[in-house]
mmCIF file of the N, C-alpha and C atoms, coordinates in Angstrom:
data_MODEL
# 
_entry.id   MODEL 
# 
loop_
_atom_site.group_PDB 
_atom_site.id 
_atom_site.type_symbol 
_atom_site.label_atom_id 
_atom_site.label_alt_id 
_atom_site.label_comp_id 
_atom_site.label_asym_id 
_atom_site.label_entity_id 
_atom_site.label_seq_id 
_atom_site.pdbx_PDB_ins_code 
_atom_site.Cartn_x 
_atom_site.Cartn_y 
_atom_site.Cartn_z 
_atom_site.occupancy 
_atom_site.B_iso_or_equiv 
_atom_site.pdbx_formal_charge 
_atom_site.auth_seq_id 
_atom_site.auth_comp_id 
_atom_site.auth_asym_id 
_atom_site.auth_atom_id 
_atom_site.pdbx_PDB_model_num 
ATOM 1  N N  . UNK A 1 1  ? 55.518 -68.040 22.929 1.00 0.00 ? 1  UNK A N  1 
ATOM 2  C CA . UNK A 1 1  ? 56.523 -67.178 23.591 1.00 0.00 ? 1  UNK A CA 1 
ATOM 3  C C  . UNK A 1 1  ? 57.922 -67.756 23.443 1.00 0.00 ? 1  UNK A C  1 
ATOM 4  N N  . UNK A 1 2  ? 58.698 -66.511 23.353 1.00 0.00 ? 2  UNK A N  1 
ATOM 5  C CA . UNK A 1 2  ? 59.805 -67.212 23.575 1.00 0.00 ? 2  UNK A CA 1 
ATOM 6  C C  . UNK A 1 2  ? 60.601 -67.788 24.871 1.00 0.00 ? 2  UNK A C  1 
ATOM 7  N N  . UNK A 1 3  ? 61.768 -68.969 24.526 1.00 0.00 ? 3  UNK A N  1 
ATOM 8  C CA . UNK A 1 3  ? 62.146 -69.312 25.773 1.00 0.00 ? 3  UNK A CA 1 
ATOM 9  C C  . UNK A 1 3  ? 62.581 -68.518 26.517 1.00 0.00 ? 3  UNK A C  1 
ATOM 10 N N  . UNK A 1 4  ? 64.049 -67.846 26.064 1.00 0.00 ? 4  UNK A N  1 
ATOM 11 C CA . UNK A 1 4  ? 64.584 -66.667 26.763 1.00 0.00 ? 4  UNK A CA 1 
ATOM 12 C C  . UNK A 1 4  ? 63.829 -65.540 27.121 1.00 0.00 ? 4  UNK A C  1 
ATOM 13 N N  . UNK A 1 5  ? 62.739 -65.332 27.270 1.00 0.00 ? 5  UNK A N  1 
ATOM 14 C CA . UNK A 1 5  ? 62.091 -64.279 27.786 1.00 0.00 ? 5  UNK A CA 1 
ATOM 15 C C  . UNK A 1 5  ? 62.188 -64.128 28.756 1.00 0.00 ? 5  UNK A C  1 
ATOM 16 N N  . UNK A 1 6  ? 62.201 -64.787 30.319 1.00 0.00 ? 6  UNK A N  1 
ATOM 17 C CA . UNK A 1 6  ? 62.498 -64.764 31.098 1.00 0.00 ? 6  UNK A CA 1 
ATOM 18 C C  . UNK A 1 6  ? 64.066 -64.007 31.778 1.00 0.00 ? 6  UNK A C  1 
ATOM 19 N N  . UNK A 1 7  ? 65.072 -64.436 30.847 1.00 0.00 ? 7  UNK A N  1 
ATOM 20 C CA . UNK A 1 7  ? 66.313 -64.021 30.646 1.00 0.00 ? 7  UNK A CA 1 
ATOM 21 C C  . UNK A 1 7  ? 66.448 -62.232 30.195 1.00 0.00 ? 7  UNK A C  1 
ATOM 22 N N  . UNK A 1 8  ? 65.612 -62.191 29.471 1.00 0.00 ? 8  UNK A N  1 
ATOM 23 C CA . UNK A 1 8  ? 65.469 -60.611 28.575 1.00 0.00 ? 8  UNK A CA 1 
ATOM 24 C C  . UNK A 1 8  ? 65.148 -59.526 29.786 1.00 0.00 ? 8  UNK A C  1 
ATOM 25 N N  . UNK A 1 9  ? 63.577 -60.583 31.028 1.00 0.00 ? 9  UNK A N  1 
ATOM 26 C CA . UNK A 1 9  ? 63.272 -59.465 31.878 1.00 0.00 ? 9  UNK A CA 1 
ATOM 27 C C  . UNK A 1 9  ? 64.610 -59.204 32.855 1.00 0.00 ? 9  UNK A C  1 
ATOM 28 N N  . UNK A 1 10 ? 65.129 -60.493 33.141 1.00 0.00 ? 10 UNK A N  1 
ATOM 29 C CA . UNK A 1 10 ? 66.227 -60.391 33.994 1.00 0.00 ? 10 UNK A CA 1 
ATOM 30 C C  . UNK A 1 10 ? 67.109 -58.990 33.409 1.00 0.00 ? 10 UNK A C  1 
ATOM 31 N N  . UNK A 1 11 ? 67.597 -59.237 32.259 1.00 0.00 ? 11 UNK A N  1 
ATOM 32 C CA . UNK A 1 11 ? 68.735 -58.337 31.993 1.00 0.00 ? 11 UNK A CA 1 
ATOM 33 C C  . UNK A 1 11 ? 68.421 -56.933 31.712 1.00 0.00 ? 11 UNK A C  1 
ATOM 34 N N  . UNK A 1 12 ? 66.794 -56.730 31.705 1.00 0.00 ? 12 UNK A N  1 
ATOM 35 C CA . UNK A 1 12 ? 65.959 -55.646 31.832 1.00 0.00 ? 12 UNK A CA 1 
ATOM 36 C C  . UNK A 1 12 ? 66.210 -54.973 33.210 1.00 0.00 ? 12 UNK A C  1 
ATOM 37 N N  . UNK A 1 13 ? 65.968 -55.795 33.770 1.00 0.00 ? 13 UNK A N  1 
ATOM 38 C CA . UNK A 1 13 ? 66.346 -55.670 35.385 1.00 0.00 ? 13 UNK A CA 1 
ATOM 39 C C  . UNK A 1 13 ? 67.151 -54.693 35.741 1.00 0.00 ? 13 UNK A C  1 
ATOM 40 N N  . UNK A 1 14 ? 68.807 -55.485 35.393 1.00 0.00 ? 14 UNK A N  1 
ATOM 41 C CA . UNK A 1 14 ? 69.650 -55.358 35.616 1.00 0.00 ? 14 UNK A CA 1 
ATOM 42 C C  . UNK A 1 14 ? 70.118 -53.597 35.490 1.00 0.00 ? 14 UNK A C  1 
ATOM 43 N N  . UNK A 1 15 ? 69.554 -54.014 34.080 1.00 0.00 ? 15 UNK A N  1 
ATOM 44 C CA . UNK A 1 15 ? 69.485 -52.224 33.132 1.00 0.00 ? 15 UNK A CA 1 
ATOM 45 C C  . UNK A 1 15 ? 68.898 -51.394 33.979 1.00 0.00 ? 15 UNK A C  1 
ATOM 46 N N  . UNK A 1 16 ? 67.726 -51.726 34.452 1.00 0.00 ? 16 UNK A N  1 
ATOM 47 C CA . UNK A 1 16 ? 67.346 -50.654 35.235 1.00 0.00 ? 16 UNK A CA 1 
ATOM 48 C C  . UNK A 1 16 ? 67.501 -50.500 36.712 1.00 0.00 ? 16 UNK A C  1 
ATOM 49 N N  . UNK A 1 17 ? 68.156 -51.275 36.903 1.00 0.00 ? 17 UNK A N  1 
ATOM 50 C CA . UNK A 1 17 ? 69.188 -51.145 38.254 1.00 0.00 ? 17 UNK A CA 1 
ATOM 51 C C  . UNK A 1 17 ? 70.228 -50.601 37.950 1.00 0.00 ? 17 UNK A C  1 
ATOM 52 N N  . UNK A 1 18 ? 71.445 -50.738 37.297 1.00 0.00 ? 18 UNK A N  1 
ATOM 53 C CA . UNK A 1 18 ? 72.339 -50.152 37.136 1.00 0.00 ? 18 UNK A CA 1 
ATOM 54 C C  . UNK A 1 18 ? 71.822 -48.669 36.642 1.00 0.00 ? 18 UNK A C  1 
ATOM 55 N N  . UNK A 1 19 ? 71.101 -48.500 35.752 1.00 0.00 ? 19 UNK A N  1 
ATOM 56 C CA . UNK A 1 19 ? 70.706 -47.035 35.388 1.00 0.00 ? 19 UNK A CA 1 
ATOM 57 C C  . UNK A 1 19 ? 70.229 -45.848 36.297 1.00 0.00 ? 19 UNK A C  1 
ATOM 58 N N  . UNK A 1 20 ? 69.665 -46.467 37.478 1.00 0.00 ? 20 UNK A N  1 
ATOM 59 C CA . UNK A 1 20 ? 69.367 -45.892 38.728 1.00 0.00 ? 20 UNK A CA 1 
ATOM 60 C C  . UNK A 1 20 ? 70.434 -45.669 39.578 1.00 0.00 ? 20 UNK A C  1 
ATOM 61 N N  . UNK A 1 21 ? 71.230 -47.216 39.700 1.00 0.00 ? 21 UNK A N  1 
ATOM 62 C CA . UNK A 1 21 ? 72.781 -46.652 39.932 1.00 0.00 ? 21 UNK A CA 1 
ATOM 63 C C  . UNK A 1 21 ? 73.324 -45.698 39.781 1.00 0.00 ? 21 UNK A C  1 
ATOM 64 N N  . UNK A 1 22 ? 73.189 -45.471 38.500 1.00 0.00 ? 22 UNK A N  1 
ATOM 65 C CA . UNK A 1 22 ? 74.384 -44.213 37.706 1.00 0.00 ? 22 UNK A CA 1 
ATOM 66 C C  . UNK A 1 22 ? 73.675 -43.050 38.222 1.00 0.00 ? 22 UNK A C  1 
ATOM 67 N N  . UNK A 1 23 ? 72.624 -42.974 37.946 1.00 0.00 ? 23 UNK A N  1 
ATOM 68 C CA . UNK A 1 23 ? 71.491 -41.215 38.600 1.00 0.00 ? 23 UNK A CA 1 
ATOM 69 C C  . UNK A 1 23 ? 71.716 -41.191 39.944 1.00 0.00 ? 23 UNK A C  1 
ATOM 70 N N  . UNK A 1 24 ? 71.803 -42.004 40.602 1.00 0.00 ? 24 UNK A N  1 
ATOM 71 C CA . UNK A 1 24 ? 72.182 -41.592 42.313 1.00 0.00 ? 24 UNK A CA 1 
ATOM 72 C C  . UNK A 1 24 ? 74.070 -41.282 42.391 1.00 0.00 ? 24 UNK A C  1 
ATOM 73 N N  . UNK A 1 25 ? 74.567 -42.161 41.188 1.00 0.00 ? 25 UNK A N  1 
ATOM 74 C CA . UNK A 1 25 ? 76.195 -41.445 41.539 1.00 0.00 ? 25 UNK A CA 1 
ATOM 75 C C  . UNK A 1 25 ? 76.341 -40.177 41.132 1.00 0.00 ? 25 UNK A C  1 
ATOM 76 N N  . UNK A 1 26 ? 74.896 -39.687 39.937 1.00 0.00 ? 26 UNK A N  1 
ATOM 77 C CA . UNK A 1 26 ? 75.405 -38.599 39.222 1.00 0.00 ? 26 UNK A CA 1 
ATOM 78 C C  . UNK A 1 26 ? 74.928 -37.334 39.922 1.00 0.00 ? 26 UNK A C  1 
ATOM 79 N N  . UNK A 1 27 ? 73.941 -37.682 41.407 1.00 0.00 ? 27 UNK A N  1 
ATOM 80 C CA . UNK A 1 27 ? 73.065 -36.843 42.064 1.00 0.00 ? 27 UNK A CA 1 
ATOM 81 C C  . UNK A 1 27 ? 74.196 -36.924 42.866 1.00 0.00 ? 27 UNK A C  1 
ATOM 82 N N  . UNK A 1 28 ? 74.788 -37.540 43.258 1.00 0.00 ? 28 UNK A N  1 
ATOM 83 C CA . UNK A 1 28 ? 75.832 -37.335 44.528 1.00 0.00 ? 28 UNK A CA 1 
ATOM 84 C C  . UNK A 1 28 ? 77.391 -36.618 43.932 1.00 0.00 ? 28 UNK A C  1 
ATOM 85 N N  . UNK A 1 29 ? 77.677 -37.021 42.978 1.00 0.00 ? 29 UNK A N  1 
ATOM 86 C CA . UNK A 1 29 ? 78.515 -35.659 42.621 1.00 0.00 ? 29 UNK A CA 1 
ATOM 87 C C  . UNK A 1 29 ? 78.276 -34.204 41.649 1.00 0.00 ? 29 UNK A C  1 
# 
């Protein structure tokens, strides 16, 4: 495995936090 894999899920994360972000700003206006 690689090392940064750990890093990849993180920024996976992130992605799909912010992307959920954006669908609740885009449901609210």
């Amino acid at each position: 495995m690689k090392p940064n894999t750990s890093m990849m899920l993180k920024c996976q994360c992130l992605l799909d936090f912010s992307y959920s972000l954006g669908c609740k700003l885009a449901d609210v206006n």
